[in-house]
C-alpha positions, -999 to +999 in steps of 0.1 A: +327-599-217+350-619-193+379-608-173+406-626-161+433-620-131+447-590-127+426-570-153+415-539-136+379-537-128+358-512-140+329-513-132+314-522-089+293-547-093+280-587-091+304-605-109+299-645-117+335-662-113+340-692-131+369-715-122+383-747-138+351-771-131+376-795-108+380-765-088+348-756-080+316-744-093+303-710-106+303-688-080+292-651-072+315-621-058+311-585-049+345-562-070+354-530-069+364-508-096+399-492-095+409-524-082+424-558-099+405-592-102+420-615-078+443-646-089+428-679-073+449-698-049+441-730-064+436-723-102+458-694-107+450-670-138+423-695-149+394-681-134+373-656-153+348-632-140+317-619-159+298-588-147+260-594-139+249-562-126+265-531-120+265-514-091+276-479-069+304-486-044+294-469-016+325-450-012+320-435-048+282-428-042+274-388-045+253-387-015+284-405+010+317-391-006+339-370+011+366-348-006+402-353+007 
């Protein structure tokens, strides 16, 4: 499945972003779930990001949380 700007993430992870190819090539970024995939400052809302492998933020990790 690919997401596109703005959708919110849900899952951490390895994501692949893939841009219009006059842009730039496939690339690889670290997200955040709870947040929003980013817009890109040169192609906009045309960028899509596929998940590759999940992972555990560690903010979200049983063994580092803290209750508020």
């Amino acid at each position: 499945m690919l997401y596109k700007p703005t959708d919110r993430i849900r899952y951490s992870g390895l994501y692949v972003v893939v841009h219009d190819p006059v842009h730039s090539e496939a690339h690889e970024v670290t997200c955040v779930k709870g947040r929003q995939f980013p817009v890109c400052i040169h192609c906009g809302n045309g960028a899509r990001f596929g998940l590759k492998k999940k992972t555990i933020h560690v903010e979200d990790h049983p063994y580092f949380k803290t209750d508020d």
